[in-house]
N, CA, C and O atoms as CSV, one atom per row, in Angstrom:
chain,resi,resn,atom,element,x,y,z
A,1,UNK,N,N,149.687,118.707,119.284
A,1,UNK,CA,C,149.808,118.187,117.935
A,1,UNK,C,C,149.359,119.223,116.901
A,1,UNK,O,O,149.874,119.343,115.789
A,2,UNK,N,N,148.194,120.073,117.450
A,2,UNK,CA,C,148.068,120.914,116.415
A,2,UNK,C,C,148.635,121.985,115.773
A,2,UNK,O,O,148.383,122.462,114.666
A,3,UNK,N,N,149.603,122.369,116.791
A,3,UNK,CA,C,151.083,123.176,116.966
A,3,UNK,C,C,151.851,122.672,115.853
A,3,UNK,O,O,152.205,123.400,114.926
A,4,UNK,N,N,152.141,121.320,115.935
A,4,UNK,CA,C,153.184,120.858,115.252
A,4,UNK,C,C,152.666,120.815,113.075
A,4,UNK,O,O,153.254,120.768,111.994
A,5,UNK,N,N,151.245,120.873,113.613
A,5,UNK,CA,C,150.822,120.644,111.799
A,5,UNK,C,C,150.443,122.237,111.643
A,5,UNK,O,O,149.653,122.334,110.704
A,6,UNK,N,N,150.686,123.348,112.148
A,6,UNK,CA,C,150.476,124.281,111.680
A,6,UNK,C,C,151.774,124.866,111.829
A,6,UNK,O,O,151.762,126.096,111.874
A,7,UNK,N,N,153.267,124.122,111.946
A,7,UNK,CA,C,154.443,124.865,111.979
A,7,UNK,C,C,154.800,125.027,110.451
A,7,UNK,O,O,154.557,123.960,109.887
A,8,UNK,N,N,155.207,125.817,109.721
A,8,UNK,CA,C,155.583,126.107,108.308
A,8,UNK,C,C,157.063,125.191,107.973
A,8,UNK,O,O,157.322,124.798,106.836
A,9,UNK,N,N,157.855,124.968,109.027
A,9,UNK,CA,C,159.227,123.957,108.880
A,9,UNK,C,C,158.772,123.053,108.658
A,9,UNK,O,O,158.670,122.747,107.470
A,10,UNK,N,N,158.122,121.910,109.972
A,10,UNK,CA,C,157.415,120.949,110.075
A,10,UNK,C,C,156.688,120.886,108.976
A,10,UNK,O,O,157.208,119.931,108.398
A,11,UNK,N,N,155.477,121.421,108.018
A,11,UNK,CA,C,155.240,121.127,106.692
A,11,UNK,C,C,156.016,121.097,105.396
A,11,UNK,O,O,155.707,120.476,104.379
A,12,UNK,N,N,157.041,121.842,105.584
A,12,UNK,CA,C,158.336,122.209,104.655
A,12,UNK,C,C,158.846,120.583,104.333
A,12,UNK,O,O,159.058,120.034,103.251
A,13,UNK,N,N,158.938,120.119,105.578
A,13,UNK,CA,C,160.075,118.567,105.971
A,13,UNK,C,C,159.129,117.573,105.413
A,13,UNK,O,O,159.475,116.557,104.810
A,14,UNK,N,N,157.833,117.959,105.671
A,14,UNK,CA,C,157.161,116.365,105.020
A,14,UNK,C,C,156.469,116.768,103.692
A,14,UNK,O,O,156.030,115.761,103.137
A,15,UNK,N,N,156.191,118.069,102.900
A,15,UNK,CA,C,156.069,118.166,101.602
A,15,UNK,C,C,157.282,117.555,101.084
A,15,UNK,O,O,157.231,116.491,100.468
A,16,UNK,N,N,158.376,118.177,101.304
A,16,UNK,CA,C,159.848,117.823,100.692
A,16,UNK,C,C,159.604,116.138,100.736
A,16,UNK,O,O,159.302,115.542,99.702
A,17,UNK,N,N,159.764,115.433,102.032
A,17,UNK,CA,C,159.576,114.380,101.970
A,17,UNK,C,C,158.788,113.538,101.047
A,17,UNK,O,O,159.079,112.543,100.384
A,18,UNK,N,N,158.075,113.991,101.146
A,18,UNK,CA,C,156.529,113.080,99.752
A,18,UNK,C,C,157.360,113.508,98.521
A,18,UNK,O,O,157.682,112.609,97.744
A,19,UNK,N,N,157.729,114.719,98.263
A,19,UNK,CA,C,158.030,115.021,96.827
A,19,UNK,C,C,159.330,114.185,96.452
A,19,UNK,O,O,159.412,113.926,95.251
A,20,UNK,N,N,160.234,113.773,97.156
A,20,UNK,CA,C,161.444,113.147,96.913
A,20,UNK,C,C,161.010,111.909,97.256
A,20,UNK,O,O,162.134,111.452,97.468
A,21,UNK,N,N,160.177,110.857,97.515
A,21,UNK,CA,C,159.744,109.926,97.923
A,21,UNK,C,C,158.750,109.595,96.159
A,21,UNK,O,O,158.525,108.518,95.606
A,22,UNK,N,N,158.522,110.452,95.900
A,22,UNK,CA,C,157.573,110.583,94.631
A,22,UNK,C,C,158.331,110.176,93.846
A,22,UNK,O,O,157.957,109.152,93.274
A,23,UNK,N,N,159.564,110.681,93.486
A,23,UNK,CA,C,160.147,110.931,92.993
A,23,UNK,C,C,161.076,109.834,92.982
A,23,UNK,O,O,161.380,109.525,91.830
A,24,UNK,N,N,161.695,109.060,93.975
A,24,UNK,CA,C,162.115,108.115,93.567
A,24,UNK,C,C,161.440,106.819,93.553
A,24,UNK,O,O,162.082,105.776,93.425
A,25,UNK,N,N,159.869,106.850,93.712
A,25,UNK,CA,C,159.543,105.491,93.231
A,25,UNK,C,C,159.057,106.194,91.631
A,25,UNK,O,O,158.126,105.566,91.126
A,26,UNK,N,N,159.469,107.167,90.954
A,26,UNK,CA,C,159.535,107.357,89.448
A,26,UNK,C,C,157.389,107.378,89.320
A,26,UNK,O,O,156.579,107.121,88.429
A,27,UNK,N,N,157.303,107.838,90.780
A,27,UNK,CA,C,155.713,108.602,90.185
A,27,UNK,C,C,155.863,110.127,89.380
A,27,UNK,O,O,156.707,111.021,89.320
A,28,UNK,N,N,154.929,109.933,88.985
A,28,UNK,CA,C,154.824,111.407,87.825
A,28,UNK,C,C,154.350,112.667,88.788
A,28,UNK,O,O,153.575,112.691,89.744
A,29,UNK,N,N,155.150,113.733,88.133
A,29,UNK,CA,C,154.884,115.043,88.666
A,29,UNK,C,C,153.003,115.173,88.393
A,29,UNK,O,O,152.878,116.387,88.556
A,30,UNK,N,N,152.201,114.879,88.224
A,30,UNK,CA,C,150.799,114.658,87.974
A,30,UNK,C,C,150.111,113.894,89.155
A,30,UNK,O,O,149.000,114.225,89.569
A,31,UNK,N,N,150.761,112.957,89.621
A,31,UNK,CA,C,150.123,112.476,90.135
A,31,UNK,C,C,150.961,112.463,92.210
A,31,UNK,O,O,150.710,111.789,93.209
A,32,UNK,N,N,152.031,113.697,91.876
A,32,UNK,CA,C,152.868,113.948,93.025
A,32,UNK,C,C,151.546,115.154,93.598
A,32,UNK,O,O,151.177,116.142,92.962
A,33,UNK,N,N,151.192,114.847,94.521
A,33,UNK,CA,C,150.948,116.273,95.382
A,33,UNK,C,C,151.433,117.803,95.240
A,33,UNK,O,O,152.607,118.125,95.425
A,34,UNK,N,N,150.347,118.776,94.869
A,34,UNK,CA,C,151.618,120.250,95.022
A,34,UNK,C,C,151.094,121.194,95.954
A,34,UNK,O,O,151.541,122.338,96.043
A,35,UNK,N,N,149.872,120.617,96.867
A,35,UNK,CA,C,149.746,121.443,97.907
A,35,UNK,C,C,149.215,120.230,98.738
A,35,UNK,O,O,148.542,119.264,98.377
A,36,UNK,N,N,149.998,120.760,100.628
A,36,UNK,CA,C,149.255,119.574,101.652
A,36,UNK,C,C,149.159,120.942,102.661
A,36,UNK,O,O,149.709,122.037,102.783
A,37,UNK,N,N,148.258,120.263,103.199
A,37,UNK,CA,C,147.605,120.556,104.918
A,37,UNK,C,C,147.839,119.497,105.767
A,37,UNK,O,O,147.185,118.494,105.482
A,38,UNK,N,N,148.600,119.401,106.766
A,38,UNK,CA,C,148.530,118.562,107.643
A,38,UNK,C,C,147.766,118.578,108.629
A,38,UNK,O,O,147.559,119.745,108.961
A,39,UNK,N,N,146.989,117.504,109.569
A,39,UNK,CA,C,145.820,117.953,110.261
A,39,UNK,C,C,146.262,116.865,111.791
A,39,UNK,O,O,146.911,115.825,111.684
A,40,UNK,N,N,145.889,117.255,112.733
A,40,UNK,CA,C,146.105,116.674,113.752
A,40,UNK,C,C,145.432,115.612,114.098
A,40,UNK,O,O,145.781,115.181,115.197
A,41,UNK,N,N,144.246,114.770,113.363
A,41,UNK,CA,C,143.272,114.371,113.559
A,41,UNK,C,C,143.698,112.991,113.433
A,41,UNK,O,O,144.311,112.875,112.372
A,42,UNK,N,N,143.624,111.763,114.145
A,42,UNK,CA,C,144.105,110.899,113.660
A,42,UNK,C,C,142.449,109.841,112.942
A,42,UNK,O,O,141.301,109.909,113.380
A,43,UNK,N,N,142.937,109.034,111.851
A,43,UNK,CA,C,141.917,108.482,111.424
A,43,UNK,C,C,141.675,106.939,111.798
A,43,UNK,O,O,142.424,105.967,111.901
A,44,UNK,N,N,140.726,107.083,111.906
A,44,UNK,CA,C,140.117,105.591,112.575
A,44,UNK,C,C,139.335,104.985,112.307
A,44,UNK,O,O,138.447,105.700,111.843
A,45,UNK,N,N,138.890,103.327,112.302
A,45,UNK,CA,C,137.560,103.159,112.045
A,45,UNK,C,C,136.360,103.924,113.458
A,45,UNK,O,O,135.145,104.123,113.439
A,46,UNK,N,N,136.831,104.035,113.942
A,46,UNK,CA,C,135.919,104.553,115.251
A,46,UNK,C,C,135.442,106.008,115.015
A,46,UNK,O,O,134.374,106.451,115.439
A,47,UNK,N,N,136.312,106.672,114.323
A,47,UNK,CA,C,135.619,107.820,113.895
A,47,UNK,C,C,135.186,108.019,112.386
A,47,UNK,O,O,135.117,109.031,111.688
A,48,UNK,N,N,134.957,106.872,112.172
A,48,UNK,CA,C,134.206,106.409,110.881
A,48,UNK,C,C,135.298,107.095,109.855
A,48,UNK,O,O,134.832,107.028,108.718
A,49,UNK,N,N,136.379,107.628,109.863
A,49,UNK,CA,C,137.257,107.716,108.408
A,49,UNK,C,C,137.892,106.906,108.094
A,49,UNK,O,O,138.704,107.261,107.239
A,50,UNK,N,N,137.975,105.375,108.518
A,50,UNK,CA,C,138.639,104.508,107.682
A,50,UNK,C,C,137.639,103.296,107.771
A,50,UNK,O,O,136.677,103.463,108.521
A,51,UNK,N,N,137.720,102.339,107.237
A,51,UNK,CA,C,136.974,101.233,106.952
A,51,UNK,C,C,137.677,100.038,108.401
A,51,UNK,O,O,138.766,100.126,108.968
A,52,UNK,N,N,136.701,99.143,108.600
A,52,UNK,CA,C,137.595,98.106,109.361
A,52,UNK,C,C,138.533,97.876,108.806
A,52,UNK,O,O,139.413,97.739,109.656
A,53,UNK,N,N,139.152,97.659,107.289
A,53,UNK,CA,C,140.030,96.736,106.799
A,53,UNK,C,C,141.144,98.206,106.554
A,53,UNK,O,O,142.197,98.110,105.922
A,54,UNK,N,N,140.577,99.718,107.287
A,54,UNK,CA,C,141.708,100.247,106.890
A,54,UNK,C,C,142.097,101.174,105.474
A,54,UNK,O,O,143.092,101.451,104.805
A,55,UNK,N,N,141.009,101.381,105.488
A,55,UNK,CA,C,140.929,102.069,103.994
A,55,UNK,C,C,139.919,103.475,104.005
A,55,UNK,O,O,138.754,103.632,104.370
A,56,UNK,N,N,140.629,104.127,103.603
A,56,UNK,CA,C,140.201,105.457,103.456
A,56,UNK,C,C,138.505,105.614,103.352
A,56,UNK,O,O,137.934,104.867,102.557
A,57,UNK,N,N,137.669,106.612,104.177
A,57,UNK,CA,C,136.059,106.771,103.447
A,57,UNK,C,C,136.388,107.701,102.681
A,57,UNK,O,O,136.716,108.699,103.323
A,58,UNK,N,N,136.462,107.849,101.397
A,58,UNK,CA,C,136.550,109.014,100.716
A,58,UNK,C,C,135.407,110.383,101.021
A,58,UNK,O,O,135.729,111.558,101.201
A,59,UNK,N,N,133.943,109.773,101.009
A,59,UNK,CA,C,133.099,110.830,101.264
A,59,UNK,C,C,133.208,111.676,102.542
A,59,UNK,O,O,133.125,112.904,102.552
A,60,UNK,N,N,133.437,110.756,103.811
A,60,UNK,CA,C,133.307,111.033,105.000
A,60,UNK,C,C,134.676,112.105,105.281
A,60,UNK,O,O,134.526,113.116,105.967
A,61,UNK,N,N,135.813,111.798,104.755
A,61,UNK,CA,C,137.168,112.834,104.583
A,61,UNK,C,C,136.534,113.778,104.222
A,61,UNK,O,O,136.397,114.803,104.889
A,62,UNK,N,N,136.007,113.556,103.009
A,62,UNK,CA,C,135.984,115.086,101.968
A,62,UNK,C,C,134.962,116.161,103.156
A,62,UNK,O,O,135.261,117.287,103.555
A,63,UNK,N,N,133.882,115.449,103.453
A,63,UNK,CA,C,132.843,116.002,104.541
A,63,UNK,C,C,133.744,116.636,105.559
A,63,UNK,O,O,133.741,117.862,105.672
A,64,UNK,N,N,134.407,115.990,106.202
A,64,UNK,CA,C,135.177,116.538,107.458
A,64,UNK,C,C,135.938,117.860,107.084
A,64,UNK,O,O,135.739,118.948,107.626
A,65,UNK,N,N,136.867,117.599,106.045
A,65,UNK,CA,C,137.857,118.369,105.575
A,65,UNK,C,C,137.410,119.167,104.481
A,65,UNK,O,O,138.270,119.683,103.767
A,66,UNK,N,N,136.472,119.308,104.292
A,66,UNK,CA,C,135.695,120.438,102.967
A,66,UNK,C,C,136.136,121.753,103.170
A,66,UNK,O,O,136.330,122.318,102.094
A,67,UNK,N,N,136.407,122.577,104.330
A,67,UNK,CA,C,136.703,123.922,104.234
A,67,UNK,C,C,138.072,124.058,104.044
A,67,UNK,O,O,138.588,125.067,103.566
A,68,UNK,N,N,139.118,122.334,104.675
A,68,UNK,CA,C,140.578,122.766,104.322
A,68,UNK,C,C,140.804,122.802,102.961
A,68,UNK,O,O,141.233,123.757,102.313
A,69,UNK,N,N,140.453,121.577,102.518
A,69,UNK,CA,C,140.338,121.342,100.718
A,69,UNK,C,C,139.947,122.479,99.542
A,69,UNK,O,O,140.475,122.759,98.465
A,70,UNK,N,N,138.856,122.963,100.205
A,70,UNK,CA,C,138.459,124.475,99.329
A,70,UNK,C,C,139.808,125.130,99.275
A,70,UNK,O,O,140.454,125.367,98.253
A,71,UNK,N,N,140.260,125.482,100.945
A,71,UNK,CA,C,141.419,126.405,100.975
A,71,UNK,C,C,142.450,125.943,100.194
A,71,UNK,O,O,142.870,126.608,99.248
A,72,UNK,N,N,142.841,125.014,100.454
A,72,UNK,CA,C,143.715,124.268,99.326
A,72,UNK,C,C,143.638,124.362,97.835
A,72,UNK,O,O,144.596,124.056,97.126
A,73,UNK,N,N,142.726,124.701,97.456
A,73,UNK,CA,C,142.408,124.783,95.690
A,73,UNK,C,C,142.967,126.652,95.291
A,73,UNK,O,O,143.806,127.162,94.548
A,74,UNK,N,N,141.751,127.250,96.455
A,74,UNK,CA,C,141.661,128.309,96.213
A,74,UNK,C,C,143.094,129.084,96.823
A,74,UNK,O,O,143.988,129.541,96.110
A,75,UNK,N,N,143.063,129.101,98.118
A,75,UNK,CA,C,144.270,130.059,98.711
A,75,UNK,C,C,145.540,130.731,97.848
A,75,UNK,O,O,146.067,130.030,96.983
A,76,UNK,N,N,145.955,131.879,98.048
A,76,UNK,CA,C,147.026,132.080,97.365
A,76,UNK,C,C,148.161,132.357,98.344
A,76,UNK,O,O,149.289,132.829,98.207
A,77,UNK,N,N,147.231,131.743,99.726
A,77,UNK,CA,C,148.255,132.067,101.235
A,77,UNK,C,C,149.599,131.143,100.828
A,77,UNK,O,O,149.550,130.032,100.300
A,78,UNK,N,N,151.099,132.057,101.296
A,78,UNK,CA,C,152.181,131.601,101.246
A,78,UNK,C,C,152.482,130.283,101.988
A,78,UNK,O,O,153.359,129.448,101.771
A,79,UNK,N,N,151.506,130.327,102.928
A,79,UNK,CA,C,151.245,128.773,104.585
A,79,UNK,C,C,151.424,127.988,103.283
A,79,UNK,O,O,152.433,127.368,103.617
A,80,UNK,N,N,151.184,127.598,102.117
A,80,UNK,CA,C,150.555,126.249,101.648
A,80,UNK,C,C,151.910,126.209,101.068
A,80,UNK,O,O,152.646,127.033,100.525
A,81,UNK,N,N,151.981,124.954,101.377
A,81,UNK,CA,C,153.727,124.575,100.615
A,81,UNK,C,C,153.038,124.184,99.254
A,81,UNK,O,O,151.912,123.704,99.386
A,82,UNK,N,N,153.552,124.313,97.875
A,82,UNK,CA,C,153.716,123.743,96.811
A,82,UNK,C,C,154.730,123.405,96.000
A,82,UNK,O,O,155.857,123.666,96.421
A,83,UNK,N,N,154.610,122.786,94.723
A,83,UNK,CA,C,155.678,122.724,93.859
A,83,UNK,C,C,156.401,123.535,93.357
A,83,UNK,O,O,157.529,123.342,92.904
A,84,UNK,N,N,155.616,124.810,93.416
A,84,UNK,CA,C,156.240,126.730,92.809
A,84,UNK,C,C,157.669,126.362,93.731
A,84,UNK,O,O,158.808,126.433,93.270
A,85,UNK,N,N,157.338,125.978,95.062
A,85,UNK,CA,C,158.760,126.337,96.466
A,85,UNK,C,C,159.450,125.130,96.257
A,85,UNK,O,O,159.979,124.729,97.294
A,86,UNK,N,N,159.676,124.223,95.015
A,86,UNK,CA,C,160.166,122.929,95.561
A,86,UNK,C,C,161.753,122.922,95.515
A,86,UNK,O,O,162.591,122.289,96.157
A,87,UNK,N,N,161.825,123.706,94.685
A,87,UNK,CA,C,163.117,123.936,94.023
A,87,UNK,C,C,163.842,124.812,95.586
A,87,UNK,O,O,164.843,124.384,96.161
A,88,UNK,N,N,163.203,125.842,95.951
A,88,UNK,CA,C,164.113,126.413,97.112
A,88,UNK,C,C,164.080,125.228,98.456
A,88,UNK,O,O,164.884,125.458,99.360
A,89,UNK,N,N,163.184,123.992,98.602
A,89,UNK,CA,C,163.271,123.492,99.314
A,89,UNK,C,C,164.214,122.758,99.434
A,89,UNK,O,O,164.565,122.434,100.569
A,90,UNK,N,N,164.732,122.398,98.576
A,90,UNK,CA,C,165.990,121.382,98.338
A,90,UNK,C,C,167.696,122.251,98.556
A,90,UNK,O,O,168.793,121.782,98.253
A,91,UNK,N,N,167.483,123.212,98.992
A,91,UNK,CA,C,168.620,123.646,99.187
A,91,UNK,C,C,169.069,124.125,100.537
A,91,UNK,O,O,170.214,124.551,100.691
């Protein structure tokens, strides 16, 4: 699985996806995603990142995922799909 979230296609297909999914429930480019990391990790209440009822821990994510998230702000690595590539993605 971790193969598959560090393939550059495989992230290509589900940025594109969210962004045209954004896009037609008429969410705003603001509040669309312009950089993802996909992670192999699945979330659970058992590994304390979701609640019994299923709902995100916000703190406990951010904790886990703090060094991807940095990378995500900061990186100027080409790996990170954004909105700059959205336009060549669609073609």
């Amino acid at each position: 699985m971790v193969d598959v979230c560090n393939d550059r296609e495989v992230t290509k297909r589900v940025f594109t996806a969210i962004v045209e999914t954004a896009q037609s429930a008429g969410i705003s480019k603001k509040e669309t995603p312009t950089r993802i990391r996909l992670v192999a990790d699945e979330w659970t209440p058992d590994n304390d990142m979701l609640t019994a009822a299923m709902k995100m821990k916000r703190k406990n994510v951010e904790n886990r995922y703090r060094q991807e998230i940095e990378w995500l702000f900061n990186s100027s690595d080409d790996f990170v799909i954004n909105n700059n590539v959205n336009n060549n993605l669609k073609k």
